[in-house]
C-alpha positions as CSV (number, residue, x, y, z in Angstrom):
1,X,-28.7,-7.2,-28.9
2,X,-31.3,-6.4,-26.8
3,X,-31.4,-9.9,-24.7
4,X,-27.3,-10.1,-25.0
5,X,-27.4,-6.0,-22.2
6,X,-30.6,-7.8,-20.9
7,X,-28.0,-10.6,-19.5
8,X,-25.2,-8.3,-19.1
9,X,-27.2,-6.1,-16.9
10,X,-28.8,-8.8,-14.8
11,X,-25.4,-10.4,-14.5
12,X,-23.3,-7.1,-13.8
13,X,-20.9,-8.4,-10.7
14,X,-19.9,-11.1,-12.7
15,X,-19.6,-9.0,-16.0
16,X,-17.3,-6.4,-14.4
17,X,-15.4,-9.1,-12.2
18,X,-14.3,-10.7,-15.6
19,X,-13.5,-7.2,-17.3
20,X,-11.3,-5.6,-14.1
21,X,-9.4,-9.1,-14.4
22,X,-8.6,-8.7,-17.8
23,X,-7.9,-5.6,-17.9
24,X,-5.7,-5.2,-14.4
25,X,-3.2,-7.6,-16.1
26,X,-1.5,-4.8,-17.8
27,X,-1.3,-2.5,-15.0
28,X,0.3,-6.0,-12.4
29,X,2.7,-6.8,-15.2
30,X,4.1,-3.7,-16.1
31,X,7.4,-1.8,-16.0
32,X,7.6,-0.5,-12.8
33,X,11.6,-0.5,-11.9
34,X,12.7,-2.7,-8.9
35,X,13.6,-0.4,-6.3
36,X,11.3,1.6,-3.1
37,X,8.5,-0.2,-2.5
38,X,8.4,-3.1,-4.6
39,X,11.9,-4.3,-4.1
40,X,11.2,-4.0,-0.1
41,X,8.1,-5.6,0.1
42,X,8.8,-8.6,-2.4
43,X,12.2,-9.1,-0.2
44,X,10.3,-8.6,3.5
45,X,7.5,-11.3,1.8
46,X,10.4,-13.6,0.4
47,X,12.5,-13.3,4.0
48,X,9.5,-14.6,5.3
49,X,8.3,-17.4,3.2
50,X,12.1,-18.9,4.0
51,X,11.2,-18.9,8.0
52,X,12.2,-16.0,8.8
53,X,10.1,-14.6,12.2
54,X,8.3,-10.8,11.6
55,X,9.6,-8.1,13.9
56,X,12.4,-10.1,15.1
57,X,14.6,-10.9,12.1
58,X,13.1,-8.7,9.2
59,X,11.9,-4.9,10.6
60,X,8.7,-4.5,9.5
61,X,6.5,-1.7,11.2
62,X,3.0,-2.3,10.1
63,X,0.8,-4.7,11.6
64,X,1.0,-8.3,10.8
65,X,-2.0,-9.2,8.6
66,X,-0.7,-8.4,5.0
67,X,2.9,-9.9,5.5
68,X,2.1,-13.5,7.4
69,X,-0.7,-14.0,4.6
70,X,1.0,-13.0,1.4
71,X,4.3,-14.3,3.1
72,X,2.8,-17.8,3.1
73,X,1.6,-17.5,-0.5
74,X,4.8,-16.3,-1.8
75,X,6.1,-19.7,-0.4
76,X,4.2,-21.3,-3.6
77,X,6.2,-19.4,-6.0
78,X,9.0,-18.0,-4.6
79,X,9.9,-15.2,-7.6
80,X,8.9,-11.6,-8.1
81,X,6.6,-13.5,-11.2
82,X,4.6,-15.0,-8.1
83,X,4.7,-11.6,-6.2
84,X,3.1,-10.2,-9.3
85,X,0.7,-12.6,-10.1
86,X,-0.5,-12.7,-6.3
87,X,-1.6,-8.7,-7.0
88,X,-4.3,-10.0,-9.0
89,X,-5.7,-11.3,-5.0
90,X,-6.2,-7.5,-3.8
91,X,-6.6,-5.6,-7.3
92,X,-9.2,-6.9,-8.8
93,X,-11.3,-7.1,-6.2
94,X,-10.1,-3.1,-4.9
95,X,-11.7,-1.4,-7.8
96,X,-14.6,-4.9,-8.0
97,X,-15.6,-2.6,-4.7
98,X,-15.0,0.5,-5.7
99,X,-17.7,-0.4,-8.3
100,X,-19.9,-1.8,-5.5
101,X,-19.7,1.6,-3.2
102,X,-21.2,3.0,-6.4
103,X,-23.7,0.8,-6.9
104,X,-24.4,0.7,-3.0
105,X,-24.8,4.4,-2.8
106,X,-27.6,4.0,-6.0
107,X,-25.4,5.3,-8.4
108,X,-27.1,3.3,-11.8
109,X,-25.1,0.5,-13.2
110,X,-23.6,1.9,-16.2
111,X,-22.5,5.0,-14.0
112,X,-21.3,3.3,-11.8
113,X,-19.4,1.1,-14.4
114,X,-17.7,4.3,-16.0
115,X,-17.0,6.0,-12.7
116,X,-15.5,2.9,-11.7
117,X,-13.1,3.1,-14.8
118,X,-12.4,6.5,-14.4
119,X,-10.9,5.5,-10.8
120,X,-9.0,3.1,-12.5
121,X,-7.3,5.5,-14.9
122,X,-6.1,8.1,-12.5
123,X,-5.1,5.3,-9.7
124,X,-3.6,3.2,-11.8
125,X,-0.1,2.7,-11.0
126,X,-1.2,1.8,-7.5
127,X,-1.4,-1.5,-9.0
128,X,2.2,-1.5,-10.2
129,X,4.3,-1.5,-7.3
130,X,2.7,-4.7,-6.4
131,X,0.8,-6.1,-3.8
132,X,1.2,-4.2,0.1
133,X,-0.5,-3.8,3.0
134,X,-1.8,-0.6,1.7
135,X,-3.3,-1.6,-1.2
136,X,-5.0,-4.6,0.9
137,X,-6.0,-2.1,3.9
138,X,-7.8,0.1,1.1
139,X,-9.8,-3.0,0.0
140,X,-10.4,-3.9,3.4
141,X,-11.3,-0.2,3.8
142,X,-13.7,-0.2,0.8
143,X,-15.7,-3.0,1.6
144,X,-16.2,-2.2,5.2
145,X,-17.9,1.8,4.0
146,X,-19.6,-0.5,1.5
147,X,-21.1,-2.9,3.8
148,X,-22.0,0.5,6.2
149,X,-24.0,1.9,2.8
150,X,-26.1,-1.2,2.3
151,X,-26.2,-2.7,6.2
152,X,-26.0,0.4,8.3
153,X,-28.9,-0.8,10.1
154,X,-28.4,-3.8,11.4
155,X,-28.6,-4.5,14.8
156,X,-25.5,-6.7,14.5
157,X,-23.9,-4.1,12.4
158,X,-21.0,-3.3,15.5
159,X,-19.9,-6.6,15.2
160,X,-19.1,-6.6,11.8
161,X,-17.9,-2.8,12.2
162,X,-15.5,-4.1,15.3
163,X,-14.0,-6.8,13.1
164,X,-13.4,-4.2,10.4
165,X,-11.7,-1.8,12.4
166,X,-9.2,-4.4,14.1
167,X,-8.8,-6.3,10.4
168,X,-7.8,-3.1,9.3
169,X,-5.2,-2.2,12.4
170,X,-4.0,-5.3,11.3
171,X,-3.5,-4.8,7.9
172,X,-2.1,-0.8,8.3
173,X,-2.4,1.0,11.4
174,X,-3.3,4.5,10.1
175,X,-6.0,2.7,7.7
176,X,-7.6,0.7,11.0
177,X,-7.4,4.8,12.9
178,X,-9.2,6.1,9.8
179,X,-12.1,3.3,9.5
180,X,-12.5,4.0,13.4
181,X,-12.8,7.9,12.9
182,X,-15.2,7.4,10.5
183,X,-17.4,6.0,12.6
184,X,-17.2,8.1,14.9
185,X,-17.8,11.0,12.9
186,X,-21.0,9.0,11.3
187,X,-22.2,8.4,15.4
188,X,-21.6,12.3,16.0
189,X,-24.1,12.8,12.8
190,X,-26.7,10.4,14.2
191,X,-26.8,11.5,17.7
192,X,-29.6,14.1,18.1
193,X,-31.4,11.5,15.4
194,X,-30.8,7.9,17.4
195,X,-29.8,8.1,21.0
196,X,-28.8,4.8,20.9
197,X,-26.1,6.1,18.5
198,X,-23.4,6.8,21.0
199,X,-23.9,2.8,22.8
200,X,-23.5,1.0,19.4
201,X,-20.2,2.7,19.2
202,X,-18.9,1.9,22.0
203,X,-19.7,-1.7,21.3
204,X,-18.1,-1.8,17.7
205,X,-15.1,-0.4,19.8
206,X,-15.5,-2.8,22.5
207,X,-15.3,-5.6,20.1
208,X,-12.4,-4.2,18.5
209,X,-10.4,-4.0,21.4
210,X,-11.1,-8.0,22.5
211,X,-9.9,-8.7,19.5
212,X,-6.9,-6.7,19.9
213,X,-6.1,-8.0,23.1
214,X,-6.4,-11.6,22.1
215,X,-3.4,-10.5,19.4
216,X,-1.4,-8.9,21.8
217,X,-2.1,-12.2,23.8
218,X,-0.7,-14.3,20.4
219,X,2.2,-12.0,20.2
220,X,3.1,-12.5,23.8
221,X,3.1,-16.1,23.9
222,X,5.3,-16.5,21.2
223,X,7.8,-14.2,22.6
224,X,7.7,-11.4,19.7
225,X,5.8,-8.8,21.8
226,X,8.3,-6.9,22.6
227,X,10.0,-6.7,18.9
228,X,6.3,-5.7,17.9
229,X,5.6,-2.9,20.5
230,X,9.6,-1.9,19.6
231,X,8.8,-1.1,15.9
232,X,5.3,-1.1,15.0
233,X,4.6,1.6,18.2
234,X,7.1,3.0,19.8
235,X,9.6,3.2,16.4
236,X,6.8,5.4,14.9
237,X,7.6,8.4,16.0
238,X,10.6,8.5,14.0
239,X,8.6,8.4,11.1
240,X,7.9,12.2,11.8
241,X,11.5,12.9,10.8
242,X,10.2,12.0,7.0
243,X,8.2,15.3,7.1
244,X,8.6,17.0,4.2
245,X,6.1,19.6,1.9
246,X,6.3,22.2,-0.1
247,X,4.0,24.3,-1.9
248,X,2.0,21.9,-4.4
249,X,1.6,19.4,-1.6
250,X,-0.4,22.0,0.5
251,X,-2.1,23.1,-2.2
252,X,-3.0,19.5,-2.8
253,X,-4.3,19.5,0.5
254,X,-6.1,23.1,0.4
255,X,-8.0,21.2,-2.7
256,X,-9.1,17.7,-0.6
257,X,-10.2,19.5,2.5
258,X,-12.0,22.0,-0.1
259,X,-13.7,19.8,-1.6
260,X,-15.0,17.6,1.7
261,X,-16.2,21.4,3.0
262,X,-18.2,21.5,0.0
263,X,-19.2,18.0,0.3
264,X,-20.0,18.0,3.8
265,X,-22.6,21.5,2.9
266,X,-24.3,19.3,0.5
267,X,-24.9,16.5,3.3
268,X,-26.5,19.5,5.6
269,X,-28.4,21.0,3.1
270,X,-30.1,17.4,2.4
271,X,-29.6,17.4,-0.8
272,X,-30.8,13.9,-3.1
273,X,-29.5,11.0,-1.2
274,X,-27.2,12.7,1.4
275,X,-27.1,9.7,3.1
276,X,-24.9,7.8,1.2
277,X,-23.1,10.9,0.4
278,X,-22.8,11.7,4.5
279,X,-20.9,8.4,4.9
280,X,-18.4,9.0,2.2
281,X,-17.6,12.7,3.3
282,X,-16.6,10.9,6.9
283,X,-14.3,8.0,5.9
284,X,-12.9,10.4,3.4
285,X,-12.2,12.6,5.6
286,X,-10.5,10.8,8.3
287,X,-8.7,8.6,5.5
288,X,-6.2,11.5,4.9
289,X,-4.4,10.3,8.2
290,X,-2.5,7.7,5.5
291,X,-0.4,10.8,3.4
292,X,1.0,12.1,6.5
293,X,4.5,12.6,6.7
294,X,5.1,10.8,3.5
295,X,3.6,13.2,1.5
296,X,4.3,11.1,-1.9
297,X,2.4,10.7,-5.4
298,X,2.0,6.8,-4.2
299,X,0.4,7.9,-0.7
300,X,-1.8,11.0,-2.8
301,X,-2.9,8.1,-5.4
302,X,-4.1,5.7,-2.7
303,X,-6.5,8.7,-0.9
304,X,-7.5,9.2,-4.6
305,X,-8.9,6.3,-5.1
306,X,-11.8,6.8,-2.2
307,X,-11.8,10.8,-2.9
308,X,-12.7,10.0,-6.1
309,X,-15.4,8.4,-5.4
310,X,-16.3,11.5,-3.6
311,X,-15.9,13.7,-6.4
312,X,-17.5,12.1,-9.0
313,X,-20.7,10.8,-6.6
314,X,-21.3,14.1,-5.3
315,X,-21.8,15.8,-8.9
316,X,-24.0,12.6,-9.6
317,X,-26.2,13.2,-6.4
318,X,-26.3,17.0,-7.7
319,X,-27.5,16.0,-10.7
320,X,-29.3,13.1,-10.2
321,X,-32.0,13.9,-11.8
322,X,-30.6,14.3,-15.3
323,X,-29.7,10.7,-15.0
324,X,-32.5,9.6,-16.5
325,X,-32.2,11.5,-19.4
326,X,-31.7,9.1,-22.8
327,X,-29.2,11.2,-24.3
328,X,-26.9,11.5,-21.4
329,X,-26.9,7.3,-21.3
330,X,-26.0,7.5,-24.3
331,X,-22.9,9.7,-24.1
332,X,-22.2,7.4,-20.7
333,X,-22.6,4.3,-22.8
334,X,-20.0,6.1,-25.3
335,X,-17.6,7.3,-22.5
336,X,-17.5,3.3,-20.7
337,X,-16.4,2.3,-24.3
338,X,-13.7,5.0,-24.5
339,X,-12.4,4.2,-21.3
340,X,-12.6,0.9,-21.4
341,X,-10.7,1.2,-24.8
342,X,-8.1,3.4,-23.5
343,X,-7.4,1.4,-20.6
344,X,-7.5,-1.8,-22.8
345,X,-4.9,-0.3,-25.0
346,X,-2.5,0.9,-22.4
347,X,-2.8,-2.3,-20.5
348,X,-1.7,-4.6,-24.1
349,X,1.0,-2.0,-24.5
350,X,2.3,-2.2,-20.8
351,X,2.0,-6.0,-21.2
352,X,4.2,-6.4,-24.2
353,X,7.2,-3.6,-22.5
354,X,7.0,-5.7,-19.5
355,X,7.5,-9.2,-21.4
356,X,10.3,-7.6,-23.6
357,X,12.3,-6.0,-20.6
358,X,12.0,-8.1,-17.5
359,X,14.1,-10.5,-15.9
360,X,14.9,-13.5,-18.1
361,X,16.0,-15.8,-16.1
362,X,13.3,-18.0,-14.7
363,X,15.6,-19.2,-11.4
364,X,16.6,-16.0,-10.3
365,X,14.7,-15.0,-7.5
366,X,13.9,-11.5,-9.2
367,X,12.4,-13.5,-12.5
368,X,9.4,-11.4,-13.7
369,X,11.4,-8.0,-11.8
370,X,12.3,-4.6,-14.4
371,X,15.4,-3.2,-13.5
372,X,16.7,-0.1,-15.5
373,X,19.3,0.3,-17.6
374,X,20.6,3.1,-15.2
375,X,20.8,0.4,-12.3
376,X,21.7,-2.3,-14.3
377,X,25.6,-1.4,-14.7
378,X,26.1,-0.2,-11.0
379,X,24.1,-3.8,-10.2
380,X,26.4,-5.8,-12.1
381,X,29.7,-4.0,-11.1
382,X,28.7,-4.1,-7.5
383,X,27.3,-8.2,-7.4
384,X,30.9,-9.0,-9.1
385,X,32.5,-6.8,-6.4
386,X,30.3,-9.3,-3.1
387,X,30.7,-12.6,-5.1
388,X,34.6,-11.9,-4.9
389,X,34.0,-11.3,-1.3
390,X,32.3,-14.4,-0.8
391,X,34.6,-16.6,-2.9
392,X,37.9,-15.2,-0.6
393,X,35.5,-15.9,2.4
394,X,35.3,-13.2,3.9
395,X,32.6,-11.5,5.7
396,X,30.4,-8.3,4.6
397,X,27.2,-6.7,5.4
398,X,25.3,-4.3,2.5
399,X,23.8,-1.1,4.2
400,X,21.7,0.5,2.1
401,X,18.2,0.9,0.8
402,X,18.9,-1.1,-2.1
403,X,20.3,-4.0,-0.2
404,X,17.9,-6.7,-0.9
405,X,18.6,-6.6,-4.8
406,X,22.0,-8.4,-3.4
407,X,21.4,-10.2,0.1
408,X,18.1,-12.2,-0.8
409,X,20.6,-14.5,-3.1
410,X,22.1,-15.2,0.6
411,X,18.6,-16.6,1.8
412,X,17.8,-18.2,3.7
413,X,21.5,-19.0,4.9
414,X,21.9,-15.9,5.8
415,X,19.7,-12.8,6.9
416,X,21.1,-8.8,6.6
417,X,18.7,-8.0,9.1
418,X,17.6,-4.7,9.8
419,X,20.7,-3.6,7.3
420,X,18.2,-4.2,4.1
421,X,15.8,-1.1,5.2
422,X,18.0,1.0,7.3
423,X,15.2,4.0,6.8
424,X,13.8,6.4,9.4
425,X,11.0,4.5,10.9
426,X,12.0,1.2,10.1
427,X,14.4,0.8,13.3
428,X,12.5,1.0,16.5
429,X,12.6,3.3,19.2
430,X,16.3,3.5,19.2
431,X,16.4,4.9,15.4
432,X,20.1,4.7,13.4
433,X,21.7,3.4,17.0
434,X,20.4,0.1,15.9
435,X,22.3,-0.3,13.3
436,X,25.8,0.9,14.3
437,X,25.4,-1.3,17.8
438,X,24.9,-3.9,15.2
439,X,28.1,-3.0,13.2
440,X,29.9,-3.2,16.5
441,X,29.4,-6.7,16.9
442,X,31.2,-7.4,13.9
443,X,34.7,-9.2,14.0
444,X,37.2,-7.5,12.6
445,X,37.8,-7.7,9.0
446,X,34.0,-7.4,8.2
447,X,33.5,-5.3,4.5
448,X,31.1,-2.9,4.5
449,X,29.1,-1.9,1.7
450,X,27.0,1.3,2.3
451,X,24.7,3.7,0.6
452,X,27.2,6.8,0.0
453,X,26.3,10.6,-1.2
454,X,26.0,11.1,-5.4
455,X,25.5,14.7,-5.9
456,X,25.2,15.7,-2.9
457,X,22.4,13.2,-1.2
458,X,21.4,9.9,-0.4
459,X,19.7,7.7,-3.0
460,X,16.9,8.3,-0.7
461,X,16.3,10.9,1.9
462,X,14.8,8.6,4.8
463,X,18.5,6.9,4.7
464,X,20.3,8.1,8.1
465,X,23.2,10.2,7.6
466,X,24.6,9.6,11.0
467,X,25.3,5.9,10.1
468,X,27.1,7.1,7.0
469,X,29.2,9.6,8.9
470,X,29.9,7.0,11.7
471,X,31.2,4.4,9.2
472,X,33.0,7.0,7.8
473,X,35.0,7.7,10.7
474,X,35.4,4.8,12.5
475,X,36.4,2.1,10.1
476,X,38.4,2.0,6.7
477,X,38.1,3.2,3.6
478,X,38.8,0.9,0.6
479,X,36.6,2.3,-2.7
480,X,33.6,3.5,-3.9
481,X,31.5,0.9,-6.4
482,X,28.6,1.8,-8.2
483,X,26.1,3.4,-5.9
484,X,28.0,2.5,-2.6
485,X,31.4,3.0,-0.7
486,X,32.8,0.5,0.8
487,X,34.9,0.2,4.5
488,X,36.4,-2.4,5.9
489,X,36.4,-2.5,9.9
């Protein structure tokens, strides 16, 4: 017994490697319904592993890095199954880090092994909306502040920092701004300390922006510049009209910035290794750029998983020197098991709903997708209703955020363009217009299918009304069908 934790401890990377693998299988294959995120992503990924050119023909407003990779992977499988099993690319090796930021900030190894569990539990269902940029700009995000922990002194270290920071606008846009604010806060903490501070900024920053240039440079010469300055900058600010709170969400956020205040007093008072526990108060800090407007469980959960890591290190550095102490290993050793048993458990049993539930079919395109039995009548009803459309030839576009559960079994023949995420902040600059100019260009006769009001509102509140209401009064109406009217111009 003794020589078998001997070899697990030596060997703890690869130990835990093997154990988050194992164990993120029943949080990638669970039960999470295809519709939001999932469906949009899998269809934006699928749109472009048929050929399909990013900004141009599918409106995606994040930076490129996450789509043209997993795009070209998807190409190997080609099913939500593959979407799913290419997850296991960014989660195990998310919380693989978030085990390494303990470890790099001294936390001891089993610590750090049950704080890396307890992460797991509460962030969980990140995993099972699939993989997205945002789960893969958090990993990038984690392993650049864990490189900072263990190589902050480097004389190379901008370099590394500068590719960080434009890997990261690449991947997510508010995730590269929150990387580069926490350096900057750490170079405002390390001024009066390191004079030199302020000029290895400036060079990470430097090298950052050469980088950026030389993609600007790639997106110019092959002519999708504009599309990308159209969605992924100027379309932004129509993200703003998402905005919405109300009084848990700002208590939420009473509790975060809380929290970092009484972080941050530990850091000036010096206490234990404030060191570590100064760099995780900074990236934490700026990292709550990613909840605005969308102030969401999936957009709290994601923050969690690095404020977490804040909570539950700054109680260790507090206490650090009960860690010692054989009877509190022993409850750790205890706790690791429980955990690991709980989220063993839950994993089997998400496993075994997934397999009994999910798409059968394996040549539909959504093979390995969940889709509820509340959808599942209104999907059926509505598919009959387009392949009747298509076998009398005549033309139809689907408007609505749910379009891609129909129009991906049109690719790549034919693309519904911007019509399969008509949200605020998907469309550019010019917002709804872009869609109705599009819907002027149609010839006469064209059906279309569009999200309509059930009880009063949208299926989802980013849809734009004022593309309902124009439909509504400038072509006719025929019938309403499941979740969707539908008008024929």
């Amino acid at each position: 017994m003794a020589k078998l934790k001997e070899f697990i401890t030596k060997h703890d990377n690869l130990f835990v490697f093997l154990l988050l693998f194992i164990l993120s299988t029943g949080f990638i294959f669970t039960n999470m319904p295809l519709e939001y995120d999932p469906l949009w992503v899998f269809g934006n990924l699928s749109k472009l592993a048929h050929g399909f050119k990013i900004y141009e023909e599918v409106n995606i407003v994040t930076f490129p890095l996450f789509y043209e990779l997993f795009g070209a992977l998807l190409s190997l499988f080609n099913n939500y199954l593959g979407f799913l099993i290419l997850n296991y690319l960014i989660t195990v090796p998310l919380y693989f880090m978030i085990y390494q930021v303990f470890k790099a900030c001294n936390v001891k190894k089993n610590f750090s092994l049950l704080f890396t569990f307890v992460v797991l539990i509460v962030t969980r269902d990140i995993v099972a909306v699939g993989p997205s940029y945002n789960t893969s700009a958090l990993l990038l995000y984690l392993t650049g502040l864990c490189l900072y922990l263990k190589k902050k002194d480097s004389k190379l270290s901008f370099i590394w920092q500068g590719l960080f920071t434009f890997l990261l606008l690449m991947c997510n846009q508010k995730f590269g701004a929150a990387y580069a604010g926490g350096l900057f806060l750490l170079h405002l903490f390390n001024i009066k300390s390191e004079k030199k501070s302020i000029i290895k900024l400036l060079k990470t920053y430097l090298v950052t922006f050469v980088l950026c240039a030389l993609f600007i440079l790639v997106l110019f010469l092959t002519n999708r510049l504009n599309g990308f300055l159209d969605l992924a900058i100027y379309g932004l600010s129509t993200f703003t009209q998402n905005y919405n709170s109300n009084i848990v969400i700002a208590l939420y956020i009473i509790g975060i910035i809380g929290f970092l205040i009484f972080a941050l007093i530990c850091v000036l008072k010096k206490y234990n290794n404030y060191a570590a526990l100064k760099v995780l108060v900074c990236f934490a800090f700026t990292l709550l750029v990613i909840i605005y407007p969308i102030f969401n469980s999936y957009h709290f959960l994601l923050y969690l998983a690095l404020f977490s890591i804040l909570i539950l290190y700054t109680f260790y550095n507090l206490f650090e020197k009960i860690t010692s102490n054989k009877t509190l290993n022993i409850i750790v050793s205890v706790l690791s098991i429980g955990a690991f048993l709980i989220i063993a458990i839950n994993a089997v049993l998400n496993f075994i709903t997934w397999n009994n539930i999910h798409v059968k079919t394996p040549g539909d395109i959504f093979y390995g997708a969940y889709l509820p039995a509340k959808y599942q009548e209104n999907f059926n009803e509505t598919t009959e209703y387009i392949n009747s459309l298509k076998e009398s030839n005549k033309n139809y576009r689907i408007l609505s955020h749910h379009a891609l559960l129909y129009t991906l079994y049109d690719v790549p023949e034919k693309n519904n363009g911007y019509f399969d995420m008509p949200l605020r902040g998907n469309l550019g600059k010019d917002d709804w217009h872009v869609l109705t100019n599009e819907l002027d260009q149609e010839p006469e006769g064209t059906y279309i299918i569009i999200d309509r009001k059930i009880d009063g509102k949208f299926g989802i509140y980013q849809f734009p009304e004022e593309v309902f209401n124009y439909v509504n009064e400038n072509y006719k109406y025929v019938k309403d069908i499941g979740y969707y009217s539908v008008y024929e111009k």
